[in-house]
C-alpha positions as a Markdown table, in Angstrom:
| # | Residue | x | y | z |
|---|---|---|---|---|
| 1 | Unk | 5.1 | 79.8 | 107.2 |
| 2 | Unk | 4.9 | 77.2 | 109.6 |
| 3 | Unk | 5.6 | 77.8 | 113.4 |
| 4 | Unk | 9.1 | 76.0 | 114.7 |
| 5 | Unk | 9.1 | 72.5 | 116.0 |
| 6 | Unk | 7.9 | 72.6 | 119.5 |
| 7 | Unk | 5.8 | 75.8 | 119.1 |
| 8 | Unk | 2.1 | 76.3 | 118.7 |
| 9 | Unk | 0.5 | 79.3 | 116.8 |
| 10 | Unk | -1.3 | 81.8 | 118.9 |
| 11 | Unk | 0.4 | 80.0 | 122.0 |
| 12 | Unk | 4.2 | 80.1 | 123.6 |
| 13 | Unk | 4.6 | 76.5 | 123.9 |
| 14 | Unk | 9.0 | 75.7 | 124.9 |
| 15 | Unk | 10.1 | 72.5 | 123.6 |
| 16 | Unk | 9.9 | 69.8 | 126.4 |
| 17 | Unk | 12.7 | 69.6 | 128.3 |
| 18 | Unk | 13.9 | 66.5 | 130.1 |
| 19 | Unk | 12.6 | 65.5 | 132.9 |
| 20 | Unk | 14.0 | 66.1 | 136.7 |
| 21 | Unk | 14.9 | 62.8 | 137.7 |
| 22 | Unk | 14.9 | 62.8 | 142.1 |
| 23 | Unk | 17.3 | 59.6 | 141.6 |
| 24 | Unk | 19.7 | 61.1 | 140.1 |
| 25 | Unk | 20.3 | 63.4 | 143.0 |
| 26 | Unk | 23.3 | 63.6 | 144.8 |
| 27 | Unk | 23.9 | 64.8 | 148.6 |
| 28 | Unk | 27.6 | 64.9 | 147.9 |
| 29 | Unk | 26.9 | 67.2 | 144.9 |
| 30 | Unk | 24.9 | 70.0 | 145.9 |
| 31 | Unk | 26.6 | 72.8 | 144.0 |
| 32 | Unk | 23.9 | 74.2 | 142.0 |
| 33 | Unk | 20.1 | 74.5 | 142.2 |
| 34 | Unk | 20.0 | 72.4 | 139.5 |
| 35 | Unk | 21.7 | 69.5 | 141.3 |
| 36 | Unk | 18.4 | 69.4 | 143.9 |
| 37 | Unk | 15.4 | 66.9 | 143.1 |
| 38 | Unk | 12.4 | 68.5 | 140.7 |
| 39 | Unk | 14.6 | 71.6 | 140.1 |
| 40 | Unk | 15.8 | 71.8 | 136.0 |
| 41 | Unk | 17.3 | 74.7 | 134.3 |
| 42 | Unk | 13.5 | 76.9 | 134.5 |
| 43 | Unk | 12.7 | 76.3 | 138.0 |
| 44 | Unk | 16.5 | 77.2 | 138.9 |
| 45 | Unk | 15.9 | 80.5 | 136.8 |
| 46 | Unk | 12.6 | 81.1 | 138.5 |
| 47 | Unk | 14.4 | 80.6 | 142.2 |
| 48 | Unk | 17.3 | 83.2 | 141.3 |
| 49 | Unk | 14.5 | 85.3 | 140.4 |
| 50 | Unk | 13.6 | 85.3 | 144.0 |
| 51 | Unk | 17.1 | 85.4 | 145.2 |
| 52 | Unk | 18.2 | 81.6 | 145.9 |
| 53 | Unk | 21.6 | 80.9 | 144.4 |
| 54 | Unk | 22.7 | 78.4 | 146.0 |
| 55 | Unk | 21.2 | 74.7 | 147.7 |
| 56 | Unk | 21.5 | 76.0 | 151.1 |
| 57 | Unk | 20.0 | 78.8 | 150.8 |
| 58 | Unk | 16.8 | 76.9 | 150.6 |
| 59 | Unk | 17.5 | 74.6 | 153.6 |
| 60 | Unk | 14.5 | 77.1 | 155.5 |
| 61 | Unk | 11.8 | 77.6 | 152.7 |
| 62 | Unk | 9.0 | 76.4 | 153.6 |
| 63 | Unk | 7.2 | 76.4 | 150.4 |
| 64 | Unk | 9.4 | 73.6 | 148.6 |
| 65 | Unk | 8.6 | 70.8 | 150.2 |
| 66 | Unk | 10.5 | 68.4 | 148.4 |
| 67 | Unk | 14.0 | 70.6 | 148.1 |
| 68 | Unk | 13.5 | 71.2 | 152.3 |
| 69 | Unk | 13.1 | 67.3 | 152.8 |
| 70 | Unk | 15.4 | 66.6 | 150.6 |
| 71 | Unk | 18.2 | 68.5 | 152.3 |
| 72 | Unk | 17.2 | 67.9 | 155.8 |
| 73 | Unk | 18.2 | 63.9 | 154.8 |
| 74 | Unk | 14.9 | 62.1 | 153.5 |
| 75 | Unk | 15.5 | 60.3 | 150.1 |
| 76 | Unk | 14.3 | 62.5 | 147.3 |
| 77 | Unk | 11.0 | 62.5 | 146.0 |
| 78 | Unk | 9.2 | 63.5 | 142.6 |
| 79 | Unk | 7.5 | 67.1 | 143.5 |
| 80 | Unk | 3.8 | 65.3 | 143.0 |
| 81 | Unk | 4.8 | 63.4 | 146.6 |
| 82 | Unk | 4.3 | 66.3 | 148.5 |
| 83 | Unk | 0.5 | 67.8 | 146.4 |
| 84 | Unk | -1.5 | 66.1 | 149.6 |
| 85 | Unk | 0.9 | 68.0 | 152.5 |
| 86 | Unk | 1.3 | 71.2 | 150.6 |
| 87 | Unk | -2.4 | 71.3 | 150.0 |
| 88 | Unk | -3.4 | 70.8 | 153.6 |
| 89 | Unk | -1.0 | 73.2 | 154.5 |
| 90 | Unk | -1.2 | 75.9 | 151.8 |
| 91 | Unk | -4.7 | 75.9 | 151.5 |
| 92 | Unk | -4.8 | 79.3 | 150.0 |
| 93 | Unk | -2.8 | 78.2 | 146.9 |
């Protein structure tokens, strides 16, 4: 029997999901952690894992660069802008 579409054998592989688009972020629609730049429906599970529920809640951590800038007012930026910064600062990741 052949594995699902999407799925590898011997591997969990999810089918792709759509991509996080920063443009299509909205300051006047921060409701969800889904409505930030870079965060989709996995990352939003993975930070209410932690305990974020909410936008504003992240205002203060440190360790998403891209969420943090975003909400302090800088346009938003695919996650990949921030690899050089976070590197240099995180060295230990």
């Amino acid at each position: 029997m052949a594995p699902p579409s999407g799925f590898a054998i011997g591997s969990i592989t999810p089918p792709a999901l759509p991509p996080v688009n920063p443009r299509r972020c909205s300051r006047q629609q921060l409701e969800q952690l889904t409505d930030l730049p870079n965060v989709g429906p996995a990352m939003a599970a993975a930070l209410q894992s932690l305990g974020y529920q909410t936008p504003a809640e992240l205002g203060g951590c440190d360790a998403f660069l891209s969420i943090q800038r975003f909400l302090a007012g800088e346009a938003p930026q695919p996650w990949w802008a921030y690899t050089q910064e976070r590197r240099r600062r995180y060295p230990q990741l």
